[in-house]
N, C-alpha and C positions, 0 to 999 in steps of 0.2 A: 416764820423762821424762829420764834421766840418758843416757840412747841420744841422744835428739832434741837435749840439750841443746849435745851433739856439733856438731850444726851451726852454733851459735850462735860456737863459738870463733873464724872468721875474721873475725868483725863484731866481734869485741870493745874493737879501736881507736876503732870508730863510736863503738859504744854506750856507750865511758867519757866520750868527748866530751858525747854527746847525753845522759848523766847529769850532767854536770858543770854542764852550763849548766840541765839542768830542777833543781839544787840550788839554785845562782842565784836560777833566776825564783821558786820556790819561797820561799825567803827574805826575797826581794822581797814580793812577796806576804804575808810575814806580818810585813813590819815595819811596814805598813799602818795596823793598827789598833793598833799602840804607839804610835806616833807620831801618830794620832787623841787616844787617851789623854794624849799629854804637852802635843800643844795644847790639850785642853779644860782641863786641871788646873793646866798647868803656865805655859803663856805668854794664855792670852787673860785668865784675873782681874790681869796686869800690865797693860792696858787699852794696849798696845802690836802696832801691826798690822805694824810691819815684821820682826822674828822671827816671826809667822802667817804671814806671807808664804812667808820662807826656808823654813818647814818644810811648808806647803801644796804648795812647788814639788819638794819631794824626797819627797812623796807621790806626787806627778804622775809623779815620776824612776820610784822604783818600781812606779807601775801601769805604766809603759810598758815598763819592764824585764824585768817579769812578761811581761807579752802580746809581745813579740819573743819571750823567754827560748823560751816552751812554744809558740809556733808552729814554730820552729827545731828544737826537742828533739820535738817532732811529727812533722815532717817528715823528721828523723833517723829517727827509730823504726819510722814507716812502710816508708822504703827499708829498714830491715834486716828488718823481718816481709817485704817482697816477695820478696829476694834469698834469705831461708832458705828460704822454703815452697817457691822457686823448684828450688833445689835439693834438697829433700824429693820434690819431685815428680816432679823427673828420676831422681832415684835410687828411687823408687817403680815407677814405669814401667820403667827398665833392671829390674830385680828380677822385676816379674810379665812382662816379655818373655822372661825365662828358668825359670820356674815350668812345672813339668813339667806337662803335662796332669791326672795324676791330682792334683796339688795345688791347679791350677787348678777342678777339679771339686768338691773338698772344700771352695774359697773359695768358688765360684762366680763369675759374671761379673758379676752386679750389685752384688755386695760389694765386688768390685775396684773398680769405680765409680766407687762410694759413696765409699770409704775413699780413692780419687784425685781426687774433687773435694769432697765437702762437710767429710770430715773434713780433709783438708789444710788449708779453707776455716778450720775453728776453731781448726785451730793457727797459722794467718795471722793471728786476731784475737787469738787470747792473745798471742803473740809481740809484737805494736803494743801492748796494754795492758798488758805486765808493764811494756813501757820507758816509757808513757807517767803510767800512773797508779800501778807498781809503785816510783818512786822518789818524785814525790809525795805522794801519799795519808800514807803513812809518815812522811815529812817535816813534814807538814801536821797530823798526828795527834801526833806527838811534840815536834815545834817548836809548837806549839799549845798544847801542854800546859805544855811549858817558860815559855813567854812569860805564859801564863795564873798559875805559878806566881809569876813576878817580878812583877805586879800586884796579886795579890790568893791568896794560900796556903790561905787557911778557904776560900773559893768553889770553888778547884779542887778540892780532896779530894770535895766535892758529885759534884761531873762525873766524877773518877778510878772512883769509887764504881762505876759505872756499867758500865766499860767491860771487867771482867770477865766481865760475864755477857752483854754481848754480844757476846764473842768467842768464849763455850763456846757460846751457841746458832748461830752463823756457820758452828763448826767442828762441830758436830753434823750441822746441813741439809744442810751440802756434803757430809759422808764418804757421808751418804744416797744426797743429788741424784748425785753421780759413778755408783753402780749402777744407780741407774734411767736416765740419759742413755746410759748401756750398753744398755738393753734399747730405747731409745728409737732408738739407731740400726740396731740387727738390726731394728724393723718398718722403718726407712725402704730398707734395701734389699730389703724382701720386696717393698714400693709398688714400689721403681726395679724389681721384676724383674718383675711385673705390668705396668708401663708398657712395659716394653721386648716384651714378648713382646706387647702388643698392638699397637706401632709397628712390629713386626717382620710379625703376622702382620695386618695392619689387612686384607687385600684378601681373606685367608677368614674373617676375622667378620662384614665385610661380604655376601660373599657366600651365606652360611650364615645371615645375617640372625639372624647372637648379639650383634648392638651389647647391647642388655639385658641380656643374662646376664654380657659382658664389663665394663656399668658396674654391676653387683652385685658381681662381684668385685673391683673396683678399688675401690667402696664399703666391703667388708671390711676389706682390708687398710688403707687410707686411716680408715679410724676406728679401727682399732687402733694405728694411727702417731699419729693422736691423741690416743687414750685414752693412751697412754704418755707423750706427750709433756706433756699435760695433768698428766700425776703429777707430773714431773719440775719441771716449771714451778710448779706447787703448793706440791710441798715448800722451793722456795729462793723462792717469793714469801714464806713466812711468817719471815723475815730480816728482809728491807727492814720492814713494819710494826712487828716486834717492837724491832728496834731504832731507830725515831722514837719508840714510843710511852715506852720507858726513856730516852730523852736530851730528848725534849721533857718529861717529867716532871722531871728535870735542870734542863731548863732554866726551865722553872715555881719548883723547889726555888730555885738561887739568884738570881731575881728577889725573891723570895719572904727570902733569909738578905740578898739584895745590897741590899732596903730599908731592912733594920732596921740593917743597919751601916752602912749611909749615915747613918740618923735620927739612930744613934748618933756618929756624928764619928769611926769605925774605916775608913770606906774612902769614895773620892769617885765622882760621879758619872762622870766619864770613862772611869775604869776597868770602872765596870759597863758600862757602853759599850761600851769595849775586850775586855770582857769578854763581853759577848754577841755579839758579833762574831768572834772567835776560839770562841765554845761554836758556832756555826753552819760555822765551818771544822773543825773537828771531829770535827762530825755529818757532813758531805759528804766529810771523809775516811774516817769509818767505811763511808760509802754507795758509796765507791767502791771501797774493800776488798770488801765484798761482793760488787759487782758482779765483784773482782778474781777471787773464791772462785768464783763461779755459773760463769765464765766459765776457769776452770781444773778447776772439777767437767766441765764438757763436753770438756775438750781433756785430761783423763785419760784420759777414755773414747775419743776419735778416737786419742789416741798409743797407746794399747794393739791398737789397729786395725791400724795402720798400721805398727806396731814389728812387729806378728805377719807381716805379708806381708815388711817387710824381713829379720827375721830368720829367716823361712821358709830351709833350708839348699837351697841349687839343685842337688839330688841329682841331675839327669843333667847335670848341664855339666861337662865337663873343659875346661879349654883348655889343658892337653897331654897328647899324644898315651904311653898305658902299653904300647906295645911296642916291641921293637929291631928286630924283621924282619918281611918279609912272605912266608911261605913261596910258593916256586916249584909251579906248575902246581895249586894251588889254585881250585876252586870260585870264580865271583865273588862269587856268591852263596848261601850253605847256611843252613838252617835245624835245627837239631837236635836234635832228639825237646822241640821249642817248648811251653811252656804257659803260660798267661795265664787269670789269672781279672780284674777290675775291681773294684777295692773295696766290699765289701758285696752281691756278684752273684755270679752263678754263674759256670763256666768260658768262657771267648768264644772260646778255642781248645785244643786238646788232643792232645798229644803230635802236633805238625807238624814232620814231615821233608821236605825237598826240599830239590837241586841243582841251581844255575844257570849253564853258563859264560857267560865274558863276551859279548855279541853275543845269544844266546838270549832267546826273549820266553813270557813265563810268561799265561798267562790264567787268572784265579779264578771261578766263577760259581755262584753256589747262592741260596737262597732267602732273602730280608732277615731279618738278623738270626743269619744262619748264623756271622759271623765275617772275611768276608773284607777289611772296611775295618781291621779288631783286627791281621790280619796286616802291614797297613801301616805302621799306629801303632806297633807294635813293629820293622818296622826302621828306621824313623824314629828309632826311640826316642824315643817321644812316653811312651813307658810303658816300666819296664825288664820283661823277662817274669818269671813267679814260677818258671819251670823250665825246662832248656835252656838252650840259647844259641843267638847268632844269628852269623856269620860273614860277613866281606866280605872277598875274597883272601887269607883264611886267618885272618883276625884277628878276635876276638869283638869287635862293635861297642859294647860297652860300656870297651874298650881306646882307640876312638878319640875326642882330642878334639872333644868335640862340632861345635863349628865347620868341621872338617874332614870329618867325616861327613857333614853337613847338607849341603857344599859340591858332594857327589858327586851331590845327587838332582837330579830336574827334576821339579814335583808340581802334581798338579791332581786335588785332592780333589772329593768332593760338595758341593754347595752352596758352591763356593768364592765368596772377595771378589776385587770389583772398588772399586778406590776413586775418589773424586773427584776426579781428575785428567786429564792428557791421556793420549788412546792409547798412547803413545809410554812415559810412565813410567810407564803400567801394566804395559807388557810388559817395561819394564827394571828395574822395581822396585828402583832404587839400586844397580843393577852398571854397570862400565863398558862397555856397548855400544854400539857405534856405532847409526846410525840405518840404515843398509845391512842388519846382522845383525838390527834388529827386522823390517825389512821381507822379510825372507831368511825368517824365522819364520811372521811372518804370512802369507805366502805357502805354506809349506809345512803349516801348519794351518787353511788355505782359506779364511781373513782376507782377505786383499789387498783383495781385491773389493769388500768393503762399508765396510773401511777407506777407501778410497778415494772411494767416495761420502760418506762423512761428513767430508770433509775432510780427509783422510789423518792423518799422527801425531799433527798439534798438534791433532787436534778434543778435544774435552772430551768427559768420560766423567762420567753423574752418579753420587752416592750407591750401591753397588751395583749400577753400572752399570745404574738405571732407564729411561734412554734407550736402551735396547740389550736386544734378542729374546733367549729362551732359548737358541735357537744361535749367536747371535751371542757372549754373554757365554761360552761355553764355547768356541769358537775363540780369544777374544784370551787367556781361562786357557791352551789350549794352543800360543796364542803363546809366552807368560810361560815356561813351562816347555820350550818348544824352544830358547828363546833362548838359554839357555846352556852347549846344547852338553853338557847331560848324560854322566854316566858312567852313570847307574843313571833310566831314567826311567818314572815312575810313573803310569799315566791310572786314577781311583776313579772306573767309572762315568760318563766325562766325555765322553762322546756321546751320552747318551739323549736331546739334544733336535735333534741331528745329523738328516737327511733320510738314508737308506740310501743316495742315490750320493755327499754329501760324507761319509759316515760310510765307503765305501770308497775313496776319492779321500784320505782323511787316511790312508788307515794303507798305502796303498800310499805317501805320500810318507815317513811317520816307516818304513816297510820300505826304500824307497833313502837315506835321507839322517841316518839313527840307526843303520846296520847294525852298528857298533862300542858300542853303547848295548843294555845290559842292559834288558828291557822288561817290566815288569808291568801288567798292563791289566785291573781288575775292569769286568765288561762285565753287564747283565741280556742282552745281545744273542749269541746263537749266532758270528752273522756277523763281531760285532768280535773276535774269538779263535781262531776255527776253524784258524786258518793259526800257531796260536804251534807252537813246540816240544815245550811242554809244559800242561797244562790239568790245573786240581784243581778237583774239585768237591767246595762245603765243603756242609753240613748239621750246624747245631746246633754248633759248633765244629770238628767233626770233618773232616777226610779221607773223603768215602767213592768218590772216584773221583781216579786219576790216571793220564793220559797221556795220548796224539795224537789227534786227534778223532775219527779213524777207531776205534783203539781202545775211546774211550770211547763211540760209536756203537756198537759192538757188546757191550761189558762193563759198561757203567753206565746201570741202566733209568732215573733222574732225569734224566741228561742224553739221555737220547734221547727225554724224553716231551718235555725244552724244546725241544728239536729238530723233533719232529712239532708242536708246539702252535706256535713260531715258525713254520715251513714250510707248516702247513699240514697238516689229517689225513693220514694213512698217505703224506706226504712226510717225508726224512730229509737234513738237509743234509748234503751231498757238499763236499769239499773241490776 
């Protein structure tokens, strides 16, 4: 909390204000029923209504000063919980936009979430009820007790009596409730990650006709979000009754001592008055400390959430660059003696060698699950490798600031996003391009054309590009990634839903108009590769085929049975 509490410091001119006036109203508020007290006892057995009057009307002062005071100090309070969380948020999001893959995999994505919208959500509520009910309650509880003291001292010791032991059961339930609201939010993103992966795949449960078995398991998880939630709720309900049932016996107690000193000529009725009137401000300040406690036991558990992704260290970012030079006539691209395992799994590649010069196009192709999208990730450096290194014009790409490396690629992975916007800044994705150069792109990734019947740039593109064909969405991907003009550009498999004459119609145009562009193209297609430089075929992590097509036509029987089995029996593609 002492991290989070960090945010709170530039609001803190707000918040002395919007304290100062809820001490005020607070005040107000409790001089209410003294001043009940001195008219019953003090001015009405003078059988004179004009002093009733004076002091009925500075009742009225005070309820109205009260109700301004805490609408005011509400509305303060409010604006600084919006403005903190606001920036909790941003700074949450900047943070996991730089969380390396594999940290990202170890949070998961519905953690991330979770921890960006529901747990910020409870540190938005604490934040408004420390200012609203945290200065308060206290106030109300202490000034209460003070005032009750100046009326009447035997009565209050009754109520003081009290108030120990319901603050040792408060502070028992909470230190509880805070673990299990922990456990209460790991099921709610196992639900969010169950909702998502059936929002995600709704059109093969549908088609597969598993709706049933998909609401069984959203059933599972959804009652163990409850069964948790239910605990937690359980444990901090038994507060709120345990302390009305101690304070309303209190309060039973001195009605009960407030008779007989009355009977007896030691204390007046007005005060007992005053005085159950102040015993019920009392009781609603201890009820809203607890609420205080219930509702800090849950933003314990969201700020340890949320502290943990911030304080996550963003192990591949540099933003500056750790060499002085870039050695001459250097490789663009080298790989060197590479290894990669993913945490908790086996190896995904293993001891990988190859050189690229610049201009040169690399083709990968082997069987799913061989390795070759792992080779990408690691020169992305999406993952740092566990052995080897990797080199770009001489320099291990763990040397260069991130941002400056990222800046060299052009990339169109598997299953890429399209988001909900227009054509246009989908393919520009926040770079400064003109609308010339999107259309320059889209043309030269065989876009134009249906761009065009959709109403060219400005048409709108929906939610992962739902309004838009499997090849459709994979052309404006390799819009995106022509557009700028790449030094190093990357296609993962990003034709397979391509027709074979625009799937050669693209690569003859990214062959004239990329010729100074480093090319790697993981293909399941013979056809989209046959023509690179260079060609590996991975299996199981490994290397077991490398060079020219012809070569590996004649030297690697894997790649020649894809060749006959694309082609066609006892056909063999020819270059």
């Amino acid at each position: 909390m002492k991290r989070l509490a960090a945010y709170l410091r530039p609001f803190i001119p707000r918040m002395s204000a919007g304290f100062m006036i809820k001490v005020l109203a607070t005040l107000s508020e409790l001089a209410i029923p003294w001043i009940l007290s001195y008219i019953i006892d003090d001015l009405i057995p003078l059988s004179e209504i004009d002093p009733v009057i004076v002091w009925g009307v500075l009742m009225i002062v005070c309820s109205l000063l009260a109700w301004v005071g805490n609408i005011a100090a509400n509305r303060m309070a409010a604006a600084v919980a919006r403005d903190t969380t606001r920036q909790i948020r941003r700074d949450l999001f900047a943070k996991i936009s730089y969380l390396s893959e594999q940290r990202v995999d170890e949070l998961t994505i519905p953690s991330l979430i979770s921890r960006m919208t529901s747990d910020t959500y409870v540190l938005h509520q604490t934040v408004g009820m420390i200012q609203r009910l945290g200065v308060r309650a206290p106030i109300m509880l202490v000034g209460g007790i003070i005032v009750t003291l100046t009326l009447d001292p035997a009565l209050t010791l009754i109520m003081v009596i009290t108030l120990p032991i319901v603050f040792g059961i408060t502070f028992f339930v909470s230190r509880k409730g805070a673990r299990l609201f922990t456990k209460s939010q790991q099921a709610a993103d196992s639900m969010l990650r169950v909702v998502r992966e059936n929002a995600v795949g709704v059109r093969v449960i549908k088609a597969l006709s598993k709706s049933g078995y998909e609401r069984e398991r959203f059933r599972g998880v959804n009652d163990t979000l409850s069964e948790r939630e239910r605990a937690a709720e359980n444990t901090m309900a038994l507060t709120n009754p345990s302390m009305s049932l101690l304070l309303n016996l209190g309060i039973a107690a001195v009605i009960v001592a407030g008779a007989y000193r009355v009977n007896g000529g030691v204390s007046e009725v007005g005060k007992i008055i005053a005085f159950m009137n102040l015993f019920t401000i009392v009781l609603n300040a201890l009820r809203a400390i607890n609420r205080m406690f219930t509702m800090l036991s849950k933003a314990a558990a969201s700020s340890a959430r949320v502290l943990e992704v911030l304080d996550t260290p963003s192990e591949l970012y540099e933003t500056e660059p750790r060499y002085s030079f870039i050695p001459e006539n250097a490789p663009h691209i080298a790989f060197r003696d590479v290894t990669f395992r993913y945490k908790h799994g086996s190896f995904a590649v293993k001891n990988l060698n190859f050189e690229l010069k610049r201009g040169e196009t690399l083709g990968i192709i082997g069987a799913t699950g061989s390795g070759k999208s792992t080779v990408i990730r690691a020169l992305l450096r999406y993952y740092d490798v566990s052995e080897g290194k990797i080199e770009i014009d001489g320099v291990d790409i763990r040397d260069y600031a991130t941002s400056d490396l990222r800046a060299k690629f052009g990339v169109v992975f598997q299953n890429d996003t399209l988001f909900k916007d227009t054509i246009a800044e989908n393919i520009r994705l926040g770079r400064p391009l003109s609308d010339e150069r999107l259309l320059e792109a889209a043309r030269q990734a065989q876009a134009a054309e249906f761009i065009e019947s959709l109403g060219g740039l400005d048409a709108e593109v929906a939610i992962k590009g739902a309004n838009l064909s499997g090849g459709q969405k994979q052309r404006l991907l390799i819009s995106r990634a022509l557009a700028g003009e790449p030094e190093i550009l990357i296609l993962d498999d990003s034709s397979s839903a391509l027709d074979y004459k625009t799937d050669s119609l693209l690569r003859e145009e990214i062959r004239k108009n990329c010729a100074d562009s480093t090319k790697i193209i993981v293909a399941q297609r013979i056809s989209s590769i046959m023509h690179a430089e260079k060609i590996i075929v991975m299996d199981n992590g490994s290397v077991i085929g490398m060079g020219t097509h012809d070569e590996l036509i004649n030297g690697c029987q894997i790649y020649r049975e894809i060749s006959e089995s694309q082609m066609g029996s006892g056909k063999v593609a020819r270059r």
